[in-house]
N, C-alpha and C positions, 0 to 999 in steps of 0.2 A: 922406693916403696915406703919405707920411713918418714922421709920427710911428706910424703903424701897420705901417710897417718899421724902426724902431728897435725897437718892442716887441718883436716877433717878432725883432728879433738881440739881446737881453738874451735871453730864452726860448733862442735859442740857445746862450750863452754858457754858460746854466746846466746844460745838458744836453751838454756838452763834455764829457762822460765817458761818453755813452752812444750809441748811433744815434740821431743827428738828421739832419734830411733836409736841414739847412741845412751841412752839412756839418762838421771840427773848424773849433776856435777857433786862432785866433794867439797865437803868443809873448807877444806883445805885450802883449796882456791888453788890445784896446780894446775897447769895448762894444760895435763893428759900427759907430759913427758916428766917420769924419769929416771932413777938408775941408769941415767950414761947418756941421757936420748931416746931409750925406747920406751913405748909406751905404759901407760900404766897396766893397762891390761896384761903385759907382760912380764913376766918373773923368772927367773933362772929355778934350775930343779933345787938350787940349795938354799935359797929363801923360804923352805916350804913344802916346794914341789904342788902337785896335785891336791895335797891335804889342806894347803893354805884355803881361806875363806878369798871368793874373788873381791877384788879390788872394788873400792866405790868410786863412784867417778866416770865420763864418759867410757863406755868398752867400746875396744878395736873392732870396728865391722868387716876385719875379714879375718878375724877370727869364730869360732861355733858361739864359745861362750866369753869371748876375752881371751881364752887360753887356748896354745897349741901346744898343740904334742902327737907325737907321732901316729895314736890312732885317729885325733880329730885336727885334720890338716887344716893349715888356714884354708881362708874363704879365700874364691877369686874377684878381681876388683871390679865388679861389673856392678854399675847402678841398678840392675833390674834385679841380682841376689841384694843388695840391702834393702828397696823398697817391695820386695815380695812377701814379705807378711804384713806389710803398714797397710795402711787406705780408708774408707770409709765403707765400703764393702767387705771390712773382714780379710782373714786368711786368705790368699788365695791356693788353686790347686796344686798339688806336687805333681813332679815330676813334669815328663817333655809335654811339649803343647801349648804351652803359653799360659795365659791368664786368665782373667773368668770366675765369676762366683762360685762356690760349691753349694749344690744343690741335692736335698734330702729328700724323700717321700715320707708322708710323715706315718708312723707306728702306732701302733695301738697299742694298751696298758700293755702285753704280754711281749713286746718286741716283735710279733708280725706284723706284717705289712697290709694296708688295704686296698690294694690292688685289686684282690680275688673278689671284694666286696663289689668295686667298682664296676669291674669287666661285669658280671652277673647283673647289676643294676643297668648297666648299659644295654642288655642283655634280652632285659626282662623289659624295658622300656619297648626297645625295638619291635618284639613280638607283638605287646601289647596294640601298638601303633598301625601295623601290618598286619596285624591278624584279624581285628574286629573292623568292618563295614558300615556304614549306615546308609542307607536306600531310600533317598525319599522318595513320596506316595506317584509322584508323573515319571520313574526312574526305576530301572534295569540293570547289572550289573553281570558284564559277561566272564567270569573266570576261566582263566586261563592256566597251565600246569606246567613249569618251564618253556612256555611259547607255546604249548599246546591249547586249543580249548576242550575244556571239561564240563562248566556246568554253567545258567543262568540262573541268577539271583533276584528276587522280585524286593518290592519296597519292605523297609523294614531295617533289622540290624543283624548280620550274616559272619559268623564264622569262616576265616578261610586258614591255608598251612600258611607262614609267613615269608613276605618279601626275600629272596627274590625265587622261593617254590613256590608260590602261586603269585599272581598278580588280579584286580581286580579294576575292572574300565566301566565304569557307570555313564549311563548315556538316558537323555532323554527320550521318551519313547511317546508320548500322549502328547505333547504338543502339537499344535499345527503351523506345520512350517511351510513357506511362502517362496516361490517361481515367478520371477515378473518377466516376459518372452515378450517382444526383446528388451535387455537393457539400456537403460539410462535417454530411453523414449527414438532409439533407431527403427528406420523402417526395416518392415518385414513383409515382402510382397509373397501374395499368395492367389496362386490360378484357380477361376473359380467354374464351374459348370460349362458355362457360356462362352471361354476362351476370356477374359475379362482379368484385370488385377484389382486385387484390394487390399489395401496396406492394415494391417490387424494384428493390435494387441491384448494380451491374453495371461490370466492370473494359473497361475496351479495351486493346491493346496494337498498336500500330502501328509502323512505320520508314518511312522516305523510300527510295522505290525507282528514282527517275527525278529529279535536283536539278533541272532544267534545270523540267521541269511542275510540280513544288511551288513553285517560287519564282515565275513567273510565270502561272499559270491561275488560282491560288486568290487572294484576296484575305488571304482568314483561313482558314490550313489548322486550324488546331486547334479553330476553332470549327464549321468545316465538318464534322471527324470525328464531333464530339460531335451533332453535327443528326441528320444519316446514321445513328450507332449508333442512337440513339433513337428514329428511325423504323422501323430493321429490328425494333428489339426489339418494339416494337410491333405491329406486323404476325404478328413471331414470337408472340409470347405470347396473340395472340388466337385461334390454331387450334387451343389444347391449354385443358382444364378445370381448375377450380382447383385441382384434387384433383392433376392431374400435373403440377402446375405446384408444392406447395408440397410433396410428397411427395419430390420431386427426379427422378422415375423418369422424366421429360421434357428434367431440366435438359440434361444432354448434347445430344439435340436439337436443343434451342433455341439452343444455345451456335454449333454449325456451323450453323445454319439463318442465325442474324443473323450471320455471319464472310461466308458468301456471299451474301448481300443486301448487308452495306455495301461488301464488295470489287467487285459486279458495278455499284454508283451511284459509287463512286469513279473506278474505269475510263471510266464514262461521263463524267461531268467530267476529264478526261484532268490527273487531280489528284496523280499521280509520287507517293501512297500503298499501301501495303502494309498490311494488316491481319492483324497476326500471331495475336489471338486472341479469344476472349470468355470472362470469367469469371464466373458469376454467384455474387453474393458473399450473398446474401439475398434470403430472400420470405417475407415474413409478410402478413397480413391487415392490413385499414387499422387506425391506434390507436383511431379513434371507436367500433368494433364488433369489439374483439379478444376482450371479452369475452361476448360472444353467439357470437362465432367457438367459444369454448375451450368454452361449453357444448353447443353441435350437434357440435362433436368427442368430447367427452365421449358424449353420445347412438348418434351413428356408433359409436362402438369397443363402447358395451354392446350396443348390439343384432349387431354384425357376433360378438361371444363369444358370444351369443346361438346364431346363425348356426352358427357353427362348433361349438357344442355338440350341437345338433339331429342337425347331420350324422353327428357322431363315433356317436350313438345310431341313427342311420339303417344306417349302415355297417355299424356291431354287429349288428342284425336281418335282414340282409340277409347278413352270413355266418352265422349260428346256420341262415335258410332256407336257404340254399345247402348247407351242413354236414345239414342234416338232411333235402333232397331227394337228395344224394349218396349216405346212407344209404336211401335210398326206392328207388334203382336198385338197388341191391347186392339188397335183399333181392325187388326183382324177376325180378331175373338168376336168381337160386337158387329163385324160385317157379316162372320156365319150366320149369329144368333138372326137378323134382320138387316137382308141386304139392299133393300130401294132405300130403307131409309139413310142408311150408312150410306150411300152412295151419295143420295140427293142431299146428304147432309155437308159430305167434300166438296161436292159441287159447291154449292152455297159458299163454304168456307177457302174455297178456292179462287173462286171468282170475287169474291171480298176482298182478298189479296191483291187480286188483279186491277182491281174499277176502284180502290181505294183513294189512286192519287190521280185520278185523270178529274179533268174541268165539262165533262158533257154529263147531261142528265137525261134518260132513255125513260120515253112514257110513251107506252105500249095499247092503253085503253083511249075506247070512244068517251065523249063527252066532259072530254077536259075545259076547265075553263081557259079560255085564250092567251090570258096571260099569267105568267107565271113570275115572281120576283125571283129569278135565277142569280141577280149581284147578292140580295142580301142573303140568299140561303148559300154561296162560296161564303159571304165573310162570315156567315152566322160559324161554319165549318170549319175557316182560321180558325178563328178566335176558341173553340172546342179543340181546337188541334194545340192552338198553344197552349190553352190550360191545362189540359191531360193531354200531351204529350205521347203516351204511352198505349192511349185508349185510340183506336183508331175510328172515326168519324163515320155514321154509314151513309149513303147516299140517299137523297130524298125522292124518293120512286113515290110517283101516285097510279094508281091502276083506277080505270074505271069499272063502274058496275059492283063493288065491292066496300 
């Protein structure tokens, strides 16, 4: 152990110019040994004793102070007791447990602590935080009392008890929130009046009209909306034929028919929904028989031109007879008022009709002259026929005696 304290004060000697833990070297220039070999640190009780001033020069590191004596035993020779106060961290801590900064809370002039200051600022923070709301103006705020509910909050800024004796769930309530049936453009076949399918997609528009029933009746409000529409719609589209159903001349109908069916099953689930609308966005025929569809629509539209032409021709004959029994009165009126002459007057205009286009000329009186130019009075009759056309030619009668 000696000779393993002189080593250790040569090492100190040599480091006499820089921090060593054995402290500086002496004047003197001794190597740390001597009275006999033993250290300088050390001294017999009769050089001194206790009273002597310590030695200068490296001190023995396993001793307290350089000196032993029965009440301060030496040190034991463990690296980790000489460097447990050196470092660049300071002191370290005493006793068992190893090493490690020492760390202080820091005092206030008076030697208390601010701790109490702390916890209370932390305290007071928290409350603050948890206690005060702010509501904006389309928003609701449901309080609850240890998982209980208690009271509803409207827009604004709201006192409650704080986290975790009350909790406060703000939820939008005046927006309008949007159902597209079915999603991501699947079909959705639906039996209509007629035994018929029509594949039809369909908008909902809802808001929350009651927070307090939406938050606690329903489990799953949005999937309950989407059940609900799709049953009204159903129901709806089965009273109407497929014809007014894809024509659209129904759609409106059906739109308010399924509004008040999901409104009056939502009311009965006491479900704090509103259902602001129904849009129907499409209705086509299924994809498997769209084209057997397009050709009996093809069929329907030729035969209904069909239809509609007949008529137009019915309508036509049916005013010509009308038009020409109008005329059938008139000339009845004027046969009551004088009837030889109405008579002999059809006669005439009858037989004009008749003898208008024959080639014979009928001459009934005596003392005609013999000959008569019968070519030139046809062509004179052409040629009157060609130019008016329209005017019908009369026959040239000569009567005798007259």
């Amino acid at each position: 152990m000696n000779i393993l304290g002189g080593i250790i004060g040569r090492i100190g000697l040599a480091m006499a110019d820089k921090n060593s833990p054995w402290g500086k070297p002496s004047k003197s220039g001794n190597d740390g040994e001597s009275n006999g070999g033993k250290p300088m640190g050390d001294k017999d009780d009769s050089e001194g004793g206790n009273d002597a001033p310590p030695p200068r020069g490296p001190r023995n590191p396993w001793l307290p102070d350089g000196n032993s004596t029965p009440e301060r035993p030496r040190r034991k020779a463990s690296i980790e007791d000489i460097f447990k106060g050196k470092g660049p961290e300071g002191p370290r801590r005493s006793g068992g447990g190893g090493g490690g900064p020492t760390f202080h809370m820091p005092t206030r002039p008076g030697g208390k602590s601010w701790v109490p200051f702390i916890v209370a600022a932390v305290i007071l923070v928290w409350i603050l935080f948890s206690s005060f709301h702010q509501v904006g103006p389309r928003q609701q705020g449901i309080v609850s009392t240890f998982g209980r509910y208690s009271h509803t909050i409207d827009s604004g800024i709201s006192l409650t008890a704080p986290w975790p004796i009350q909790k406060v769930d703000i939820t939008d309530v005046t927006s309008i929130r949007r159902e597209n049936i079915p999603e991501s453009g699947n079909e959705k076949l639906m039996l209509t009046a007629d035994q018929n399918l029509v594949d039809l997609s369909y908008l909902i528009r809802w808001n929350i009209k009651d927070l307090k029933q939406y938050r606690y009746q329903l489990a799953e409000p949005e999937e309950t909306v989407r059940e609900v529409g799709e049953a009204a719609m159903r129901a709806s589209v089965a009273e109407h034929d497929l014809d007014r159903v894809l024509s659209g001349s129904g759609r409106a109908e059906i739109e308010q028919r399924v509004r008040d069916r999901m409104q009056d099953i939502l009311d009965a689930y006491r479900s704090g929904i509103a259902v602001q609308g129904i849009e129907i966005e499409k209705t086509d025929p299924p994809a498997r028989v769209v084209d057997a569809f397009k050709a009996v629509s093809a069929a329907q539209q030729a035969a209904q031109t069909d239809i509609n032409r007949s008529r137009a021709w019915a309508q036509q004959l049916l005013a010509q007879a009308e038009g020409d029994a109008a005329s059938f009165d008139k000339v009845y009126a004027e046969y009551r008022l004088a009837p030889e002459v109405t008579r002999r007057r059809m006669y005439y205009e009858t037989m004009e009709k008749v003898l208008a286009n024959t080639d014979k000329t009928i001459i009934e009186a005596d003392g005609v002259v013999p000959y008569l130019p019968l070519p030139e009075t046809r062509k004179r009759k052409a040629d009157i026929t060609v130019s008016a056309p329209s005017t019908p030619a009369k026959p040239a009668t000569t009567t005798g005696g007259q």
